[in-house]
C-alpha positions in Angstrom: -6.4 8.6 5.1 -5.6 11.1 7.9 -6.1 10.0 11.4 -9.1 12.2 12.2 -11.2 10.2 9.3 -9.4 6.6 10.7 -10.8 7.8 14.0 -14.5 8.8 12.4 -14.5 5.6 10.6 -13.6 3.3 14.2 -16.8 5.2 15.4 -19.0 3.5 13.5 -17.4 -0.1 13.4 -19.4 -2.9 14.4 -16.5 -5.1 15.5 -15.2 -2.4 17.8 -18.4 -2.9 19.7 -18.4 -6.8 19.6 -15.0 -6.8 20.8 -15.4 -4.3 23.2 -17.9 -6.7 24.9 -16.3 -9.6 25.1 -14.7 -8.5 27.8 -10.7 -8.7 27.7 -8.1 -6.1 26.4 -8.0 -4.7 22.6 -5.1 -2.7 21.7 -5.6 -0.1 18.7 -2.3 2.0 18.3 -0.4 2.1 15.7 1.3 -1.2 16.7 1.8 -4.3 19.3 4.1 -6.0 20.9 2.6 -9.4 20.7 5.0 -11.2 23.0 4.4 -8.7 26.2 0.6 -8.0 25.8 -1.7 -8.0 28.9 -4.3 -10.1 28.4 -7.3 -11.6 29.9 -9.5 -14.7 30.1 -11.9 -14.8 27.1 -15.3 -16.5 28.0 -16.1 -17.4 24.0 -12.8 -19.5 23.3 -11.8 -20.5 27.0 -8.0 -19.3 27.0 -6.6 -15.9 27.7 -6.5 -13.3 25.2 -6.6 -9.7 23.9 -7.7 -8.4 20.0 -5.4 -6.6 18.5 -7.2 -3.6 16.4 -4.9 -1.5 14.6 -5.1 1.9 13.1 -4.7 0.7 9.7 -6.4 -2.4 9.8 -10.2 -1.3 10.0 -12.3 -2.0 8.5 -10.5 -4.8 6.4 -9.5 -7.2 8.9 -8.2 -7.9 12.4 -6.1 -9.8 14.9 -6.4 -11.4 18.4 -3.5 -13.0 20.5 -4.3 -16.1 22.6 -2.3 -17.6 25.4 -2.4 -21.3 26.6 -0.8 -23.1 29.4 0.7 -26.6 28.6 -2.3 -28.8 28.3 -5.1 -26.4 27.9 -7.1 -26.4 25.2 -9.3 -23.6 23.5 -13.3 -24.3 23.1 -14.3 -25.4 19.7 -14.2 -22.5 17.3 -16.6 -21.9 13.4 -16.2 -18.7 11.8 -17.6 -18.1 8.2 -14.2 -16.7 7.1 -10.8 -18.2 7.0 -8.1 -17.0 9.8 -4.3 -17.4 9.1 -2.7 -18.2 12.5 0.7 -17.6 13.5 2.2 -19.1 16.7 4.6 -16.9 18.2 6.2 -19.2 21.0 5.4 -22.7 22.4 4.6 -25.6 20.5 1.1 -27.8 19.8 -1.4 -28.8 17.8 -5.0 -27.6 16.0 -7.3 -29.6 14.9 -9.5 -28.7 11.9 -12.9 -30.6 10.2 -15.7 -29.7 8.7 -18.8 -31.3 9.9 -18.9 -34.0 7.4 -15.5 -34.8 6.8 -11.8 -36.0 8.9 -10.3 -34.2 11.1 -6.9 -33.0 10.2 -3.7 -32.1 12.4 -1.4 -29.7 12.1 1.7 -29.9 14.5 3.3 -26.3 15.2 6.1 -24.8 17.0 7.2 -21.5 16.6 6.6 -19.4 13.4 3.9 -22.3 12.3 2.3 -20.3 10.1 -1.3 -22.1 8.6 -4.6 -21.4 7.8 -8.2 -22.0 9.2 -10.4 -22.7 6.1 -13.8 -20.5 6.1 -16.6 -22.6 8.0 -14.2 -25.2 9.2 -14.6 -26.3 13.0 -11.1 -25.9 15.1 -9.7 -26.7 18.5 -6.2 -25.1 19.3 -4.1 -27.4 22.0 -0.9 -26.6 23.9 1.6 -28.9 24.7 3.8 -26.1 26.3 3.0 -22.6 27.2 2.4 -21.1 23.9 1.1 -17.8 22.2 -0.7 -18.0 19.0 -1.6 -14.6 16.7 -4.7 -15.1 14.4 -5.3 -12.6 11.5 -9.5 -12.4 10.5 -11.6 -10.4 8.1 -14.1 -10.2 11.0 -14.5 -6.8 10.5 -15.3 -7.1 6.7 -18.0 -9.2 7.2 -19.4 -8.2 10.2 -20.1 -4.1 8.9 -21.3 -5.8 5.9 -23.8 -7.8 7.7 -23.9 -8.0 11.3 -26.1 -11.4 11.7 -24.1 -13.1 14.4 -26.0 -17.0 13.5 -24.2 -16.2 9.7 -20.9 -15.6 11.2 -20.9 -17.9 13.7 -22.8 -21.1 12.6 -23.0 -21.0 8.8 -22.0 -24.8 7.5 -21.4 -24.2 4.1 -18.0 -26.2 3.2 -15.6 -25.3 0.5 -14.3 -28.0 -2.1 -10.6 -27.1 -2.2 -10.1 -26.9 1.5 -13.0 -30.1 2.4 -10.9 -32.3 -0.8 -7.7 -31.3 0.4 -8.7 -32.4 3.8 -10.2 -35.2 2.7 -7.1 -36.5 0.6 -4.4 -36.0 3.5 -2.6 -33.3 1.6 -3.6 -30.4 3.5 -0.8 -30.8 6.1 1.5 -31.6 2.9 4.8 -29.2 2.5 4.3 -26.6 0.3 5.9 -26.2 -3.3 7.4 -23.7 -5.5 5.6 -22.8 -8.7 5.6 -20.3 -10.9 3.0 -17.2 -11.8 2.6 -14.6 -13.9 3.9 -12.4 -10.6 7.3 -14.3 -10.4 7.4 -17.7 -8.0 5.6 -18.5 -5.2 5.2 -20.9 -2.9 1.8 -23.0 -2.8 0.2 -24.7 0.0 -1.8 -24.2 3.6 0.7 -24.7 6.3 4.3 -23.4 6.4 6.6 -25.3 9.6 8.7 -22.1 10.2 7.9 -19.2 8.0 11.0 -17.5 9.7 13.3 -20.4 7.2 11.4 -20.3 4.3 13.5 -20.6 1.2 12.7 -17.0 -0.6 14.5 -16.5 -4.2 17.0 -13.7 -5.4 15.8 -11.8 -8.2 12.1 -11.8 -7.7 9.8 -10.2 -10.4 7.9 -8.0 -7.9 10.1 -8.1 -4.8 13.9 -7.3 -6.1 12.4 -3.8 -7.1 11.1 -3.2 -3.3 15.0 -2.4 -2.0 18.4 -3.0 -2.4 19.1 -6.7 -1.6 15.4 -7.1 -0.8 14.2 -11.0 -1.1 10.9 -11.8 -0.9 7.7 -14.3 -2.3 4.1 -14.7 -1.8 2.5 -17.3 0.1 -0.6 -19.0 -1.8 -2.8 -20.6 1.0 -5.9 -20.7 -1.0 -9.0 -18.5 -1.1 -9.1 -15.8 1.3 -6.1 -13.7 3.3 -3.1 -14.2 1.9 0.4 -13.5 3.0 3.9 -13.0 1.7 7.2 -12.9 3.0 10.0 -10.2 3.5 13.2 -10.2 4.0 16.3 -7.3 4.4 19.8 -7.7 4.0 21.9 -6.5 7.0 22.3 -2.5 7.0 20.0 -1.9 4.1 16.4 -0.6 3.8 13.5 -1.0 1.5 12.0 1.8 -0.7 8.5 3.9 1.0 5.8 3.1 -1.0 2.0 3.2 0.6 -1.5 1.2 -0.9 -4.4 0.7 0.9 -5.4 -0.7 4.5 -5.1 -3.8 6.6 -1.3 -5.5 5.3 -1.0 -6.9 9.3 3.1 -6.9 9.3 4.6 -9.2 11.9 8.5 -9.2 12.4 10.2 -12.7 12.2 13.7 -12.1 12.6 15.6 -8.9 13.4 15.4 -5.7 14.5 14.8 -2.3 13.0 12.4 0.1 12.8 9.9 1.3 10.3 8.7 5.2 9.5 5.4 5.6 8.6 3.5 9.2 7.6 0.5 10.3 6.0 0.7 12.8 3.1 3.6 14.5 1.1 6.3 12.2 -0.2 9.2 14.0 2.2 9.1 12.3 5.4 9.9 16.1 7.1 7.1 17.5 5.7 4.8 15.1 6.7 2.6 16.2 10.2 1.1 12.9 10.8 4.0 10.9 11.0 4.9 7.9 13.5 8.5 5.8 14.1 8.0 2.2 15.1 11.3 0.4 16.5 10.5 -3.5 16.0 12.0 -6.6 16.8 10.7 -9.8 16.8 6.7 -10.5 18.0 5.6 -7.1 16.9 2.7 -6.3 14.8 2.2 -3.1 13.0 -0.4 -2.2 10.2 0.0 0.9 7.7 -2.8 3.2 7.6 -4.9 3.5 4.2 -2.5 5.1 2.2 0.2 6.2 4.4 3.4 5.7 3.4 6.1 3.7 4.9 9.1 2.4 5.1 11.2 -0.5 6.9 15.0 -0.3 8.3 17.3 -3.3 9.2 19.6 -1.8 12.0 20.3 -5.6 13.1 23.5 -7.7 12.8 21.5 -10.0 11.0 18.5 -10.2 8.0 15.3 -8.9 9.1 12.4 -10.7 8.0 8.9 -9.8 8.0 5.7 -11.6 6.9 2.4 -9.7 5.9 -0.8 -11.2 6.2 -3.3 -9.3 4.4 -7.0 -9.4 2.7 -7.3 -10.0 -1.0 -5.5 -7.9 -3.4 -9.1 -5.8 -4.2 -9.5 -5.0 -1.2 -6.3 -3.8 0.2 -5.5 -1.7 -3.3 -2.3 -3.2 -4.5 -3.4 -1.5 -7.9 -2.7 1.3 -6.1 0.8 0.8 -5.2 3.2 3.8 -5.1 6.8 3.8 -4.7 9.1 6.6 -3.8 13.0 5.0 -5.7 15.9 6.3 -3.1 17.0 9.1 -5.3 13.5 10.6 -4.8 13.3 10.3 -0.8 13.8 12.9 1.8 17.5 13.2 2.4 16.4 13.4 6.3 15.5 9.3 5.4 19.2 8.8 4.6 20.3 10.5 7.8 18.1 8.9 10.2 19.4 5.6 9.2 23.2 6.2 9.3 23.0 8.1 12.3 21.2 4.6 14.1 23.5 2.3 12.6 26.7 4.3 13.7 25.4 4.3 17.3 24.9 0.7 17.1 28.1 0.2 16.0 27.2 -1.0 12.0 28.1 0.8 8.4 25.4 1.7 5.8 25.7 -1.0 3.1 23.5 1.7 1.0 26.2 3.0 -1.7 25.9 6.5 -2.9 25.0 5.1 -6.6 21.5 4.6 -5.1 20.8 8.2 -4.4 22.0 9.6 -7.6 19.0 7.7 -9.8 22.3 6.6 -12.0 21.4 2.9 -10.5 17.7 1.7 -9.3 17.1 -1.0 -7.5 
């Protein structure tokens, strides 16, 4: 979708015009710097914070960024959809019930990664400064039906997240299992998503780049998430599919290339470069392609937190191999490692079509 009809849709978005009155900063480039955002005191949840409304989220789903001091606490918080929260420094707490069930805790320190279930009650508290990014489908349901009683106050509770709850097992570690789409890991809060365990030789995720690990998160119904990661001096393929995959860099540093259009990255006249490291948050437009670069010492890792696979068009998903890119793509990427001082792992095999990764 070019940027003039991303910009026609943001007109008519009802979240735009609830965040916009709540008072406190939203940032809707093409990316954030999570770590460094202004923000400013939120009235609704009592702590500081600023949305976080990307070009290629809308009108899918959204993020916000909140910011406690050491002992503060959020107001209580009820949304009819899930939220998969991320804390990005600091360490804490949340606690999470329904109305007729326990309350359960999860303990988090940085790169906690855990989800809210839909209609659950939840209080975030900070034992140390601490910055926590929360993904939403917000803007989903609110065009759909702006009634702000149903989003905020509907008590409906869900079985697998009110049993899990119920059982103690909602806190428990996640596990490995298998799935017709290669392994994945199952369960509703991962301690540090930046040392999860991700497997060589994944089904789906060996094919996205040379070297390239990578497995999907299962947290239940609702967003979902997997995890990236790059080997030092290597890149993934471009490939593009639809809206609001919210990518938020773990580990490393790099950039990604991200254009609208024909496959060759010259061509392209919408086109945008995004240098990254870790705390940033970017979100590829509806069907734009793009394309990450590790230009770190070290692997770069990346988890995506994104709405259902219907709705963001994975059934869609293109893929441009490395013998069929724009030889500029090649250049680029040579040219920044050699000024950092690195060597191309890429071999020339992969540009010949002879061997695909």
């Amino acid at each position: 979708m070019p940027i003039r009809l991303i910009d026609k849709l943001n007109a008519h978005d009802s979240l735009l015009d609830f965040v916009n009155a709540e008072g406190i900063p939203v940032y809707t480039d093409f990316h954030a710097d999570l770590l460094n955002l202004r923000l400013g005191e939120w009235e609704r949840i009592g702590v500081r914070g600023a949305w976080v409304y990307l070009k290629g989220a809308a009108p899918l789903n959204a993020a916000y960024v909140l910011e406690l001091s050491a002992g503060e606490s959020t107001r209580p918080q009820h949304y009819v959809l899930d939220e998969m929260i991320v804390a990005l420094d600091g360490h804490g707490y949340t606690e999470i019930w329904y109305d007729q069930g326990p309350k359960v805790r999860v303990d988090w320190g940085k790169w906690t990664t855990f989800k809210v279930p839909p209609n659950s009650n939840y209080v975030h508290h900070a034992e140390s400064r601490a910055r926590l990014l929360t993904v939403t489908q917000l803007p989903l349901i609110m065009n759909a039906m702006n009634d702000r009683q149903f989003l905020f106050n509907t008590r409906f509770s869900f079985e697998e997240f009110s049993s899990s709850m119920a059982s103690g097992k909602y806190t428990d570690e996640p596990t490995m299992v298998e799935s017709e789409g290669g392994a994945k890991w199952k369960g509703y809060v991962v301690r540090d998503i930046s040392r999860l365990e991700l497997p060589t030789g994944h089904k789906f995720f060996s094919q996205r780049g040379v070297g390239t690990k990578g497995i999907h998160v299962d947290s239940g119904p609702g967003l979902r998430t997997h995890v990236s990661e790059i080997p030092v001096a290597t890149y993934k393929k471009a490939h593009m599919h639809g809206p609001s995959a919210q990518i938020l860099i773990i580990k490393g540093e790099g950039y990604s290339l991200m254009w609208y259009g024909p496959i060759g990255w010259s061509q392209a006249e919408e086109k945008v470069r995004i240098d990254w490291k870790p705390g940033f948050l970017l979100v590829p437009p509806d069907r734009w392609w793009h394309q990450h670069f590790n230009v770190s010492g070290e692997p770069a890792r990346y988890i995506a937190i994104h709405s259902p696979v219907g709705h963001i068009g994975e059934q869609t998903f293109t893929q441009i191999e490395y013998h069929e890119e724009d030889p500029a793509i090649r250049k680029i990427y040579e040219e920044e490692l050699k000024r950092r001082g690195l060597e191309s792992k890429m071999g020339p095999e992969l540009y010949s079509g002879s061997l695909r990764h």
